[in-house]
N, C-alpha and C positions, 0 to 999 in steps of 0.2 A: 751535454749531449741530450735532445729530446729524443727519447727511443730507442730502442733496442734491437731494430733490424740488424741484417747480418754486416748491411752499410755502416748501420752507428757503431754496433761494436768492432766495428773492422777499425774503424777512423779512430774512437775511444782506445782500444788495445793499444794501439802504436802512438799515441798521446801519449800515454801511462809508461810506454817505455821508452819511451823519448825523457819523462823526466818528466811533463807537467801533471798538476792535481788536478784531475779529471773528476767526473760527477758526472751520472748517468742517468736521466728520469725516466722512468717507463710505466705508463698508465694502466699496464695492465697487473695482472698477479705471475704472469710469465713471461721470462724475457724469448726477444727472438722477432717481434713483429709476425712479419706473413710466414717466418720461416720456426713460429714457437710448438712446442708442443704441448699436449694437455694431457690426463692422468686420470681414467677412469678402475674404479676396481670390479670386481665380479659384479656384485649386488648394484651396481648400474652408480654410487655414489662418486662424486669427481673429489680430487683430491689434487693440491698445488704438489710438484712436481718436489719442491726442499721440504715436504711436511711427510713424503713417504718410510716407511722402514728401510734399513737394510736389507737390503738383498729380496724387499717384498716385489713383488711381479704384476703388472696391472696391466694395461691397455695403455698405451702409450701412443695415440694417436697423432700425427703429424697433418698438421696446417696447410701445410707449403710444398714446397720444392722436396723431390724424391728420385732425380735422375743426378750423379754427380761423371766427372770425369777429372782424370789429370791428378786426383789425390793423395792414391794411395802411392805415385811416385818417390821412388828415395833417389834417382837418381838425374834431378831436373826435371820441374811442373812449368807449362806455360799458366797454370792456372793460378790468377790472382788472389783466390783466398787460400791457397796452397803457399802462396808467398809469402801473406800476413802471419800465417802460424810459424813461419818459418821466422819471419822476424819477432815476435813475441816468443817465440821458445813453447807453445802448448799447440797439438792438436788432437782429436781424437785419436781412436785405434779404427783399421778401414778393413772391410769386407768387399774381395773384388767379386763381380760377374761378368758374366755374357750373354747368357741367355735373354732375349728379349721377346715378347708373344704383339700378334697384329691380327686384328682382324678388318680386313678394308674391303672395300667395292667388289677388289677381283680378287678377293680371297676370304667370303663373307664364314667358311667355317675356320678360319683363322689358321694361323703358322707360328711356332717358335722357332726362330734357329738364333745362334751366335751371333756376336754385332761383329763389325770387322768385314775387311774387303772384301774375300774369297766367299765368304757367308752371303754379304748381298748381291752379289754377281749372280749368286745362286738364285735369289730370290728377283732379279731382272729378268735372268732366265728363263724362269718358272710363272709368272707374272708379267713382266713386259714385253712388248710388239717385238718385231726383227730388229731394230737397231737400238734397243734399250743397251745393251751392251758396250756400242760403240760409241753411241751418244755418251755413257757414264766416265768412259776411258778418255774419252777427248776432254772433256767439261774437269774429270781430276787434273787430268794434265795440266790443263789451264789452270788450276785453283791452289795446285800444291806450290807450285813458286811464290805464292803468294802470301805464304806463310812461315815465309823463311824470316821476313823480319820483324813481323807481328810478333814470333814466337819468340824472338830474341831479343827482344825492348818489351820489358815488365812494364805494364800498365801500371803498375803500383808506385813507379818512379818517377812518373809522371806529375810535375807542378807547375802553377800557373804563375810563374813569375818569372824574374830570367839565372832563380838560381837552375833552372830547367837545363841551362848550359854546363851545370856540374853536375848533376845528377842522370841525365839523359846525355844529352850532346857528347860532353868529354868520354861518358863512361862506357857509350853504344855506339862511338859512330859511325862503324858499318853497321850495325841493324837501324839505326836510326836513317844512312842515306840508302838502304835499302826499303825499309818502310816508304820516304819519298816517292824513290821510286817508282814499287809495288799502287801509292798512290793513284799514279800517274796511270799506270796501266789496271785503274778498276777495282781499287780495296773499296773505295769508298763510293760505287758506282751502286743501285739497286740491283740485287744479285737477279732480277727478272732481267735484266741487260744484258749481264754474262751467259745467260742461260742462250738468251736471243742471238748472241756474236758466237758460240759455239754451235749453235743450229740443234739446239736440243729439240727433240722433236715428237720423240715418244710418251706418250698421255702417260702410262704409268708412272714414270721417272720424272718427268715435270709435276704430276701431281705429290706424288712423294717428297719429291725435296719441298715443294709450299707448305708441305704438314711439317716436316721440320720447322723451315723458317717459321711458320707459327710459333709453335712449340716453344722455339729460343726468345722469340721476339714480342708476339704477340701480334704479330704482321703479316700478308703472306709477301712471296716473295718480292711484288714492288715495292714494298713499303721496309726488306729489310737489307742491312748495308752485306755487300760482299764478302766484307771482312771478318762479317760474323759467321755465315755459313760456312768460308774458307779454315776456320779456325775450329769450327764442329766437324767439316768433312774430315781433316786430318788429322783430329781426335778419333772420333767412331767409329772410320775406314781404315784404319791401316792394319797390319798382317797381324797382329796378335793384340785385337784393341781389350780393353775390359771397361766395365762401368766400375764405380767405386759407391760401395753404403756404407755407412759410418755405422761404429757397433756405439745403440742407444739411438739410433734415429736423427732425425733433423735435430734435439734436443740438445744432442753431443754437439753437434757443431756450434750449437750455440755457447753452450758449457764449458767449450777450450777459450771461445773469445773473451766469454765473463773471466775466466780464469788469466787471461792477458792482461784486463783492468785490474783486478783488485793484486794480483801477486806483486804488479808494480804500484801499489799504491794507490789505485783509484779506487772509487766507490760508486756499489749501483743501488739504488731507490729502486723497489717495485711500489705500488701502487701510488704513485706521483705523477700526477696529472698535470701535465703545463697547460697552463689558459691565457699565458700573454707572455709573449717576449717585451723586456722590456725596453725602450729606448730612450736615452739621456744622452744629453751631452752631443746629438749627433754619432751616436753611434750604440750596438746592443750592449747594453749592460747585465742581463740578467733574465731570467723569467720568474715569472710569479705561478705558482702552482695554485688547483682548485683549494687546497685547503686557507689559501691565504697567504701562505709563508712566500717571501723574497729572498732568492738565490742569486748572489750578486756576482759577476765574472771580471777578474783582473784582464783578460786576455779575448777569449770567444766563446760565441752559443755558437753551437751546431745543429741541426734538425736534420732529421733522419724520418720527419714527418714529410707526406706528399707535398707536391708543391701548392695544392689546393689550402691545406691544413693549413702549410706553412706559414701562406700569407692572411691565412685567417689569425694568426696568434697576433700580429701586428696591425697596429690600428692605424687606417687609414690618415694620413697627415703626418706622420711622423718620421718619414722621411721622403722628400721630394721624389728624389732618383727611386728610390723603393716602388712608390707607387707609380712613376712611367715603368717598371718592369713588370709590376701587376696586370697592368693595364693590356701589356703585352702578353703575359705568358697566362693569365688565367685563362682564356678564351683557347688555350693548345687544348686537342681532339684527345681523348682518355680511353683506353684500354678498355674493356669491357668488365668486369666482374665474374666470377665464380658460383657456382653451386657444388657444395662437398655432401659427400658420404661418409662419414665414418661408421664403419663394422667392427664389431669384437664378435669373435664366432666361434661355433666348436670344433675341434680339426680334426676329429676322430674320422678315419676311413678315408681324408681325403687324398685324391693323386699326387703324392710326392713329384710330379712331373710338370705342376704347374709353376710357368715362369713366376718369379717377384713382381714383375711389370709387365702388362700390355697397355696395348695403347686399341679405340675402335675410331672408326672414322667412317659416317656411315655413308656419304657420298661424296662424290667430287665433282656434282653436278651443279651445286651449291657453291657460292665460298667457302673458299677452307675455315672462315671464321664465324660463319651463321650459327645462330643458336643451337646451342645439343647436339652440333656435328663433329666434333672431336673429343673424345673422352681417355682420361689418362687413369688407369689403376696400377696403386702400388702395396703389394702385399708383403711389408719390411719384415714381419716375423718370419717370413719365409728366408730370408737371411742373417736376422741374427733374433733367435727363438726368446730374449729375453724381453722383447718388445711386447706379449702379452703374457696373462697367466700363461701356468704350465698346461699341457693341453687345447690352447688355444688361438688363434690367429685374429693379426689385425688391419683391415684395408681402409685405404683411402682412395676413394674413385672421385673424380673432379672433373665438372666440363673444363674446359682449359681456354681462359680468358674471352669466352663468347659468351657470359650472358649478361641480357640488357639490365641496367637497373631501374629500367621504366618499370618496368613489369612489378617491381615490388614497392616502388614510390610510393610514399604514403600509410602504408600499412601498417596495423596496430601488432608489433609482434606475439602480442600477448590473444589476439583475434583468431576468432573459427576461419577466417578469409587468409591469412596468412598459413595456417597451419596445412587448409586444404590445397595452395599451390605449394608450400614446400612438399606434398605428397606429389601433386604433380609433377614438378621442375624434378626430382630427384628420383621418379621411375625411369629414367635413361640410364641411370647411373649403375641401376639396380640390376637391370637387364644387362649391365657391360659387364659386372662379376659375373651374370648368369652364365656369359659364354666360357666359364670355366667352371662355373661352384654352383651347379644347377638349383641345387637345394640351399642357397647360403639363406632365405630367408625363413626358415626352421631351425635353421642353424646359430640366426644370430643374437646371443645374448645382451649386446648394448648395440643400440643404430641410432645416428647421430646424423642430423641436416643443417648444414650451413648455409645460407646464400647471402648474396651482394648487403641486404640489411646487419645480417651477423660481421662481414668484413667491416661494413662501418660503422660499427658498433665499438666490438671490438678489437681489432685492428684501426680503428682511429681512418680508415682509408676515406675520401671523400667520394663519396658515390659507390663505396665499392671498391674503388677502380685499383686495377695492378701498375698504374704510372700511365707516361704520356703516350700518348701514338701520333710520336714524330716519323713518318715516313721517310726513308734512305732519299736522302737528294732533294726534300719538300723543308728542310730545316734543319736544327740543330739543337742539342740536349743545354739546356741553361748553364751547367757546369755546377763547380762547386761553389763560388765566390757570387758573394751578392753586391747589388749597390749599397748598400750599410757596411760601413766600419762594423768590422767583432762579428759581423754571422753569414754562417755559412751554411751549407747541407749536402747529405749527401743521401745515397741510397737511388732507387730507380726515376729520381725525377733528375736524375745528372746527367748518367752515360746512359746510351745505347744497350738497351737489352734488358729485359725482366728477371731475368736470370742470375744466378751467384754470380758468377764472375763477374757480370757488370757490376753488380752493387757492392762487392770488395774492391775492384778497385776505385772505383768512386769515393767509396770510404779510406779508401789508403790516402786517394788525393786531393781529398779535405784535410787528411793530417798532416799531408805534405805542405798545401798552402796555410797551416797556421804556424808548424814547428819549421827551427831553420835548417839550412842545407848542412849543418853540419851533423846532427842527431840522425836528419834523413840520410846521409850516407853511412852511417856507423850502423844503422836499420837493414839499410839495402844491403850492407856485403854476407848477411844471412843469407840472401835467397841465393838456391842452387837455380842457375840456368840449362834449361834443357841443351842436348845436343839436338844433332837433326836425328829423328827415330823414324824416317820416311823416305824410298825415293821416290 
């Protein structure tokens, strides 16, 4: 496995308990990819995450992804990394919420309330024109049937061969000829279509749901499939919804999956740098790391590297069909990149009333995706206090996939020119904790700037970028399985969506197409399937 995303070790986990000798290389000093965490202590010095004390307490800053759903369930998850823990036997301990803070266009001094039906009704109400209400009730109506059998066919069992017909077909098939179906009538239609055939009409409520779809996708709503909003509507909206945060941060979730590979046997390498897969024989044999050494493979390479990376490790000629799929898929339109904040700060006096997460959005007169006009903060100490010293708090504010990586092209990171637009790019960021933590810059003892150079630096990502921007209905995501015998990939350059669940079951479905359908159903009869929790 090249890497450590939540893809790789999803697809790694379920190798290792299927039975084969897995081997994980990750070039950095933390595993996790986009979704790792990093370890600062008071005195501002960083520290790898297995070199800490007992029970010492640092700053625990998260990378990545900070909103989850579907996790903390015991009793049936549609969610596919919910499934993977369920089949390896490890996942964290979950911290539920509700509270979520917004400040948007037509609510520039901002709102928290509850996530959940009854709560945004309130917030249409209060915020949207006369028929926001009715527009949202007709548009659920339409969207909840839709998800009857998404919700009940685990992406995770999904394989690209025809043992699909034991795994899927025999085991599902009423969600399966429901999903058809569902098809048919607009899963896989761009959710700006449904919006249009339900006669949505009110500005607030159209602009709302495009910041989700951003959010999930990285799109706005032309560009994102149905199926995915259908699948977040009937998460977030229903009568008693909650979010889920992992106690330890994104770190945890990474930590149950490491703990899926080595308890069954497999092994993970940190600082192992792949610099070429190798290819003999017509098929991958192996990769060769920067330090020199050859890791040789009886069975498959995985990459859990973008698809950019991917086909940089292979060298051109080396396989015919590889490079007619180069040819084709290098040239797909790429996600934008990131600018982060990370805060360590003092919490002495502050309003126990602020939400964990807001989100700002400063217009919608713009693309939902234009530079600096969507910003995501996540303040995880504020739900489980071990995430910074005692006395202290830690945020992550992040444009959310709109910035260009023109803008930093070229630049010496070590340069007066870069350091003076990191001050730039990252006063948005600064101002969106303002609208709760007025004084958080007296307050803060470590501040930390990431942008598109740092992602591809360290996250290995090409340009930056968070994955492809394949638009709903403009194409289709490469999958797992490549023209090369023995390699495959997984992670956000497969399926649909930027988000966990995409890149778990991505990664579940690279371990489906290498291990057989026999290991994979002795896997699958772990996972609890939901009932319906919705009318």
């Amino acid at each position: 496995m090249i890497g450590s995303g939540l893809g790789g070790l999803s697809c790694a986990s379920l190798l290792a308990a299927a039975g084969l000798d897995v081997l994980v290389c990750e070039s950095h000093y933390e595993l996790g990819g986009c979704a790792h965490e990093f370890c600062y202590r008071l005195d501002g010095t960083t520290v790898p995450s297995d070199k800490l004390q007992p029970g010492e307490r640092v700053f625990r800053f998260e990378s990545g992804p900070s909103l989850y759903s579907g996790l903390s369930w015991t009793d049936g998850s549609p969610n596919p990394l919910k499934h993977v823990y369920e089949m390896i036997g490890e996942e964290p301990e979950w911290i539920t919420f509700d509270r979520w803070g917004a400040f948007l266009p037509e609510a520039p001094d901002g709102y928290c309330v509850s996530i959940g039906a009854s709560q945004f009704e309130q917030v249409l109400a209060t915020y949207g024109g006369p028929t926001a209400l009715d527009d949202w009730r007709r548009l659920a109506a339409r969207l909840r049937p839709l998800t009857d059998g998404v919700k009940a066919l685990p992406a995770v069992a999904v394989r690209p061969d025809a043992g699909a017909l034991l795994t899927v077909v025999a085991k599902y098939p009423r969600a399966v000829a429901r999903t058809l179906q569902d098809a048919a009538r607009g899963l896989t239609r761009p959710f700006s279509e449904i919006l249009r055939e339900v006669a949505v009409t009110d500005r607030f409520l159209t602009n709302y749901l495009n910041m989700l779809a951003f959010l999930l996708q990285g799109l706005p709503s032309e560009g994102t499939l149905t199926a995915v909003m259908a699948y977040m509507i009937d998460d977030f909206f229903q009568k008693d919804a909650v979010m889920d945060f992992p106690v330890g941060g994104s770190g945890a979730l990474v930590g149950a999956l490491a703990r899926g590979v080595t308890k069954h046997g497999g092994s993970i390498r940190k600082g192992a740098h792949v610099e070429e897969i190798l290819v003999e024989g017509g098929r991958a044999a192996g990769v060769r790391l920067r330090s020199g050494r050859c890791v040789r493979v009886r069975r498959a390479v995985v990459s859990n590297a973008d698809l950019w990376s991917t086909f940089r490790m292979i060298p051109e000629g080396a396989c015919a069909a590889l490079d007619a799929e180069r040819a084709q898929l290098v040239p797909t339109k790429q996600c934008n990149s990131f600018v982060h904040l990370h805060v360590g700060f003092v919490a002495d006096g502050l309003d126990t009333q602020i939400p964990p997460q807001w989100t700002v959005v400063k217009s919608w007169d713009v693309p939902i995706d234009a530079p600096q006009n969507v910003i995501v903060v996540s303040c995880g100490s504020m739900l489980d206090a071990q995430m910074a010293p005692e006395g202290h708090h830690v945020i992550h504010a992040y444009t959310a996939g709109c910035e260009p990586y023109e803008l930093w092209a070229g630049l010496d990171r070590a340069g007066a020119e870069y350091a003076a637009l990191k001050a730039e790019r990252a006063e948005c960021l600064w101002q969106a904790i303002e609208r709760y933590i007025p004084d958080i810059r007296t307050r803060a003892k470590v501040s930390l700037v990431g942008t598109p150079l740092t992602c591809e630096r360290y996250l290995r990502r090409d340009r930056g970028t968070y994955g492809p921007a394949i638009a709903a209905g403009e194409g289709t995501f490469p999958g797992v399985c490549t023209p090369l015998p023995g390699l495959f990939r997984c992670g956000d350059s497969t399926t649909a969506g930027i988000g966990v669940p995409a890149v778990a079951a991505g990664g579940a479905q690279a371990a489906n197409a290498i291990m057989g359908v026999g290991p994979q159903l002795r896997l699958n009869a772990k996972i609890k399937m939901p009932a319906r929790r919705s009318e």
